[in-house]
Every structure is written in structure tokens, then in C-alpha cells.
C-alpha positions in Angstrom: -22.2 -112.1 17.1 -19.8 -109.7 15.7 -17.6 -109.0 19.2 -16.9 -104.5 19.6 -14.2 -103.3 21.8 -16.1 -101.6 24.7 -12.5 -101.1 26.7 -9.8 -99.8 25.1 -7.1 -100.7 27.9 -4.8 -102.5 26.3 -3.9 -105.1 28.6 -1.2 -107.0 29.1 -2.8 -109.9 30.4 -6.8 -109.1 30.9 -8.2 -112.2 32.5 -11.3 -112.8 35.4 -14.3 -111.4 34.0 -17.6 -111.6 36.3 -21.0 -109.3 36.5 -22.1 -108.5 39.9 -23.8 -105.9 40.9 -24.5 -104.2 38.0 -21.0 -103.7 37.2 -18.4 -105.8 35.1 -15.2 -106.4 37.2 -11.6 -107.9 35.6 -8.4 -108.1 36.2 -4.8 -107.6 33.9 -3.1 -109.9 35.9 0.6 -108.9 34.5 0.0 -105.4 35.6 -1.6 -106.1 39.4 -4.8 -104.0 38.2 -8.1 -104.7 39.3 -10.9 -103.2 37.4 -14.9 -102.1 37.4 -16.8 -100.9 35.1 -19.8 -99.6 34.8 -21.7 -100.0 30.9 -24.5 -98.0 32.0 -22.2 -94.9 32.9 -18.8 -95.6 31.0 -17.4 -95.8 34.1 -13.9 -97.5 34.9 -12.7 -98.0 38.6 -9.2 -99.1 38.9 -6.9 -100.6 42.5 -3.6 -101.4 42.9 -3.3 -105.4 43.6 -0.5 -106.3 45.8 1.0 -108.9 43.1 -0.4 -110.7 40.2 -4.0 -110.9 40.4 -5.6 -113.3 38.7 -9.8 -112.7 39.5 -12.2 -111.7 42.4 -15.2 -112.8 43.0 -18.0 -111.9 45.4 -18.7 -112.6 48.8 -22.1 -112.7 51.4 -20.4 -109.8 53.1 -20.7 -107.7 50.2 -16.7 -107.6 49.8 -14.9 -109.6 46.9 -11.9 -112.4 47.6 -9.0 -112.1 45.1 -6.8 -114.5 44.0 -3.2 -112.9 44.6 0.3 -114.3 43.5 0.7 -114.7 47.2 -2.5 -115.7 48.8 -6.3 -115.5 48.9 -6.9 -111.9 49.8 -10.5 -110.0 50.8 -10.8 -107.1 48.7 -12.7 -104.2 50.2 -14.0 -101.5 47.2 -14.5 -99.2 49.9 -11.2 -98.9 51.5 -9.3 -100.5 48.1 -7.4 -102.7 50.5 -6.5 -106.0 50.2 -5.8 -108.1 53.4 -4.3 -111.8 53.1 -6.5 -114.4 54.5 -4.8 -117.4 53.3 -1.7 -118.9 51.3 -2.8 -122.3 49.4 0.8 -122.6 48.4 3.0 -121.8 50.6 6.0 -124.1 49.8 5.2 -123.2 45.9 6.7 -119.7 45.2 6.7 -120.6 41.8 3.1 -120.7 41.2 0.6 -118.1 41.3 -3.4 -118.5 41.7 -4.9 -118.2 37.6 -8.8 -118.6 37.7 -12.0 -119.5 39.8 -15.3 -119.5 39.9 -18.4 -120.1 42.7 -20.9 -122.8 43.1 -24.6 -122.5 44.4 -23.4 -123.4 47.7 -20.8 -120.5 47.6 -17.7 -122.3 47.4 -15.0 -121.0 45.6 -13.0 -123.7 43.3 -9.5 -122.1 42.4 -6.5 -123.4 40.2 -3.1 -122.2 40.4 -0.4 -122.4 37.5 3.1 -122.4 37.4 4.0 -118.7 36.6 6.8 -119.7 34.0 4.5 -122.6 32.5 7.0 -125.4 32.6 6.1 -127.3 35.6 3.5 -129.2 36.5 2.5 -127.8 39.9 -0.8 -126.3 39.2 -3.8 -127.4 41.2 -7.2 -127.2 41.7 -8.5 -125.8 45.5 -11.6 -125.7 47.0 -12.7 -122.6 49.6 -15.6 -123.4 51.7 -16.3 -121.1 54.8 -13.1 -120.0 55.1 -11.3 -123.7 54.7 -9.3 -124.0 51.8 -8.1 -127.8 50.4 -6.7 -129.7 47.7 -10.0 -130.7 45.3 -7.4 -134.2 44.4 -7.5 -133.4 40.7 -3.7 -134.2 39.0 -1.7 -130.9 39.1 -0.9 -130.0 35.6 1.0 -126.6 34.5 -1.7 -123.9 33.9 -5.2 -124.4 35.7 -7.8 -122.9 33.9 -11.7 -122.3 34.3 -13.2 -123.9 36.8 -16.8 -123.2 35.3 -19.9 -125.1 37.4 -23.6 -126.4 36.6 -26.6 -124.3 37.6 -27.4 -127.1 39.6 -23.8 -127.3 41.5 -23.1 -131.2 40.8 -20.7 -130.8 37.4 -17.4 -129.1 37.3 -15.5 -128.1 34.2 -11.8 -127.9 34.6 -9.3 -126.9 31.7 -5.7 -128.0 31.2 -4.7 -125.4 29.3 -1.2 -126.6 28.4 -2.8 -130.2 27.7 -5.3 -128.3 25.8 -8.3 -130.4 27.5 -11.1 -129.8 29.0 -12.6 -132.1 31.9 -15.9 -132.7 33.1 -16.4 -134.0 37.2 -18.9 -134.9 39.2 -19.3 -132.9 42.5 -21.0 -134.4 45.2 -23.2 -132.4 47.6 -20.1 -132.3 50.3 -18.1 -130.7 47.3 -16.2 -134.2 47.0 -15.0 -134.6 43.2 -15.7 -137.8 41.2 -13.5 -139.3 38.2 -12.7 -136.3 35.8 -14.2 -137.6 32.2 -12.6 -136.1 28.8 -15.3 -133.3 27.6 -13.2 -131.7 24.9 -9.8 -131.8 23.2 -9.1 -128.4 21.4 -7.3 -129.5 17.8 -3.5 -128.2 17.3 -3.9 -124.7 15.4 -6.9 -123.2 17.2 -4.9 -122.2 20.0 -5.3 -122.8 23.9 -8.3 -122.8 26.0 -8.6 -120.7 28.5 -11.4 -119.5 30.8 -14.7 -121.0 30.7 -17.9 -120.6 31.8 -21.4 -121.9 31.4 -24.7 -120.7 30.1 -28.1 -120.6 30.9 -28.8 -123.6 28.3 -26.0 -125.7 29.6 -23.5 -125.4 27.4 -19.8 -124.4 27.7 -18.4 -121.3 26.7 -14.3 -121.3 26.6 -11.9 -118.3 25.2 -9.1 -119.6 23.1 -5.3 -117.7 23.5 -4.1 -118.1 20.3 -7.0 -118.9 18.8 -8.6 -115.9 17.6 -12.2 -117.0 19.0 -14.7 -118.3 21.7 -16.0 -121.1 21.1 -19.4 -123.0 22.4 -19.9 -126.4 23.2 -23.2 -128.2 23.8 -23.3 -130.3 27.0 -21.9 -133.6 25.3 -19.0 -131.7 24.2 -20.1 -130.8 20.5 -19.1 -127.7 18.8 -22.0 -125.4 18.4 -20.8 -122.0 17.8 -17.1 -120.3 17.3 -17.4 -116.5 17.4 -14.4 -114.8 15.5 -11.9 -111.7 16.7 -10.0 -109.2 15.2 -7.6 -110.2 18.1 -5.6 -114.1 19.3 -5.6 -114.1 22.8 -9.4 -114.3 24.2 -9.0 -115.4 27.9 -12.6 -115.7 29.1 -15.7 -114.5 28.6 -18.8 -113.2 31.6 -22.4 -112.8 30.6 -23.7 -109.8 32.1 -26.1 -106.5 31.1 -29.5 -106.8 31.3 -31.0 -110.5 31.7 -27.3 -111.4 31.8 -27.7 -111.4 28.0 -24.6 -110.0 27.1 -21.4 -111.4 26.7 -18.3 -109.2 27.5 -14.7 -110.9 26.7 -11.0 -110.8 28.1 -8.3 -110.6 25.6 -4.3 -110.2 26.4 -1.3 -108.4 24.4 0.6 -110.9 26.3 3.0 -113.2 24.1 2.4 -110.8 20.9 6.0 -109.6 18.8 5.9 -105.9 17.6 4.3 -106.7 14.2 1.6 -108.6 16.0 0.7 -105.8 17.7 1.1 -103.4 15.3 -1.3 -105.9 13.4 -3.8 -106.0 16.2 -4.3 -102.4 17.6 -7.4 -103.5 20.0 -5.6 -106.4 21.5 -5.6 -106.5 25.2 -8.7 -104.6 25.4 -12.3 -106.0 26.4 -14.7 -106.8 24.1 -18.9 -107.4 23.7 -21.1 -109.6 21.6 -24.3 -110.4 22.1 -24.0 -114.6 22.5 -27.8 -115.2 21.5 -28.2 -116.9 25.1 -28.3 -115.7 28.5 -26.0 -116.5 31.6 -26.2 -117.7 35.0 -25.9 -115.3 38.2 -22.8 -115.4 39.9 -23.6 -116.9 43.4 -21.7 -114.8 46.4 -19.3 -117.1 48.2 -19.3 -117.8 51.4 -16.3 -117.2 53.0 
């Protein structure tokens, strides 16, 4: 499990992995860069966000919809343009949208976070067909994951800050039950971050400061923790053949000189192979 830098981008603040299409695409959200790569071909395709970016994420339409500081924007690769559709926040220019992730239904759930992480405005949103709203979870300073069940009905959401991660209940209208505790990450192995689930079940979360991803079975039980020459690991996508392969996120972000003079391949992305396949992305639907 042994993770190899395959990037060597050095990003301030690489975050938003997801396979689609044969391609790997991520974001450094500090830098308003938007990238796809290709493994087959070493190719790297790079656009110009129009503010902090923090993911995108397929659509039906064959497009992508990205997260902006200022809005939900569709993404054309084509054109490389970005047009706002919708502001989630518009009395919140504090805040800027952090992760998300799609259900089987092709709703998008999206957190924001408050950009200088000392307030507790962050909140989780739900896009379906264009309709954006408030999933009622408490607002807490950084939103992290979402990450969703193959089957659509469970929800992980992390408080990164709060380092906690919570498991709902999602009915089939996308309503959200109780949020339950699923796991509490211990002071000294860092923050979680991103998450996302496997083919088995199981929960998959980066650490930023931690130095590792970890995997946790579906009760919450540590199962695996893979080590990296690097702290910050923001999130991890299965992709490559079978979805088999697991590509990570890392950041330079919050690192001193002698940090990063300590970790040369920090901020770049990274592969291991995770000994368990993921789940497709399903294309949303707005």
C-alpha cells in the first residue's frame, strides 16, 4: 500500500479528487486551478477557475458543476468556461464551498466552510435538479466529505475542526435523519478531511496533519491506516481499471520552510493500490 507520487504539482491546497471518464480530475483550491489527467497517457489538462475552487463533479449533460468561492458554476471542458448558476450563500462572503459528492439519484450534497476557519458558518446543501437547500445539519467551521452509500440511504459528513465524523440517514426524498457519532479522530493524528466510500462499505478519510489515510469498517472500526512521506492528505478517489486504484490529494498548505524543505513531494498527488475497489461516481442531475 506503499502510496508513489504520480503528480509532481506541488500544490498549495490539492483537494476534490473523482474518476470519470477515464480521466482523474482535481482541483488546488488556493491556486483557482482545475485539473485532468489522464494515467493512461500522462496527460495533465489545466483551467483557470474564477475563485477558489473547491471540486467538480459530473453531470447527465456531459458537463461538470464546480463548486466556486462565489457560487455553483457549470464547467464546460470544451469551451473551459465557467458560468454561475447559483449562490447558496449569498449573505455569507466569508465562506467558500469545500467538498461534495453525488448520490445514485444524482444529487449533489455540498458543504461550505468558513475561509478563515474561525466561524461556525459552514453548512451542508443539497442540489437536486437545479434546486439547491439547506440539508438542516448544525453549521460547523469547515464541512468536509460528504461521502454516500452505494445504495443512497447513508450519508457521511465530517467536521473537520470537531474532528468527527457523522453518519445520517437519507430518506428516498433526500430528507436527512438524526446525524449518529461514526468516528472521533484522537488528538495527534491530525484532521479528517475528505472521505469517501468503497465497494465493501467502508469509509476511507485523508487526514491533514496526519500523515495517512485511514479506513474504517462500517461500524466505525479502524481497519487500515496507509502511511505518507507527506501531512496533509485531503481526500482520496478510486479510479483506473475496475476503479481499483486509489489516487490521493495532499496540500503544502500550512507547512513552514523546514517542513517543506523536509517534504519535497508535498502538495503533489499520489497512488496506492487500496486492496479494494471503488464505487462509480453517479452523474448529477442538474
Amino acid at each position: 500500500m506503499k502510496p508513489e507520487s504520480v503528480l509532481s504539482i506541488g500544490a498549495t491546497l490539492g483537494e476534490g479528487p473523482v474518476w470519470t471518464g477515464d480521466r482523474l480530475w482535481f482541483v488546488d483550491i488556493k491556486e483557482h486551478r482545475l485539473y485532468r489527467h489522464d494515467p493512461a497517457t500522462g496527460m495533465l489538462d489545466m483551467w483557470h477557475a474564477p475563485d477558489q475552487i473547491g471540486w467538480a463533479l459530473p453531470t447527465e449533460r456531459g458537463d461538470m458543476i464546480a463548486g466556486v468561492k462565489t457560487g455553483l458554476h457549470r464547467f464546460s471542458p470544451e469551451t473551459g468556461t465557467f458560468s454561475l448558476l447559483h449562490d447558496p450563500e449569498p449573505t455569507r462572503p466569508d465562506n467558500r464551498l469545500n467538498d461534495a459528492a453525488t448520490d445514485p439519484a444524482g444529487r449533489i450534497w455540498l458543504g461550505s466552510m468558513h475561509d478563515d476557519e474561525t466561524e461556525a458558518s459552514g453548512a451542508l446543501y443539497r442540489l437536486d435538479k437545479g434546486h439547491c437547500a439547506h440539508a438542516g445539519l448544525p453549521e460547523v467551521v469547515i464541512t468536509n466529505g460528504p461521502a454516500i452509500s452505494a445504495d443512497g440511504r447513508t450519508l457521511w459528513h465530517t467536521d473537520t475542526l470537531g474532528k468527527t465524523i457523522w453518519r445520517v440517514a437519507v430518506s428516498e426524498d433526500g430528507t436527512l435523519g438524526t446525524p449518529e457519532l461514526f468516528v472521533t479522530i484522537e488528538d495527534g493524528a491530525g484532521w479528517p478531511d475528505g472521505c469517501v466510500i468503497d465497494a465493501e462499505g467502508c469509509l476511507w478519510t485523508g487526514l491533514f496533519g496526519g500523515w495517512a489515510v485511514r479506513r474504517y469498517d462500517p461500524a466505525g472500526k479502524l481497519m487500515e491506516t496507509v502511511k505518507f512521506p507527506v501531512a496533509n492528505i485531503t481526500k482520496i478517489a478510486f479510479g483506473g481499471p475496475g476503479l481499483g486504484m486509489a489516487y490521493a490529494t495532499t496540500a503544502r498548505k500550512g507547512l513552514s520552510a523546514a517542513e517543506l524543505e523536509q517534504q519535497p513531494l508535498a502538495g503533489d498527488v499520489f497512488a496506492f493500490d487500496p486492496g479494494v475497489s471503488g464505487l462509480p461516481v453517479s452523474p448529477a442531475n442538474s
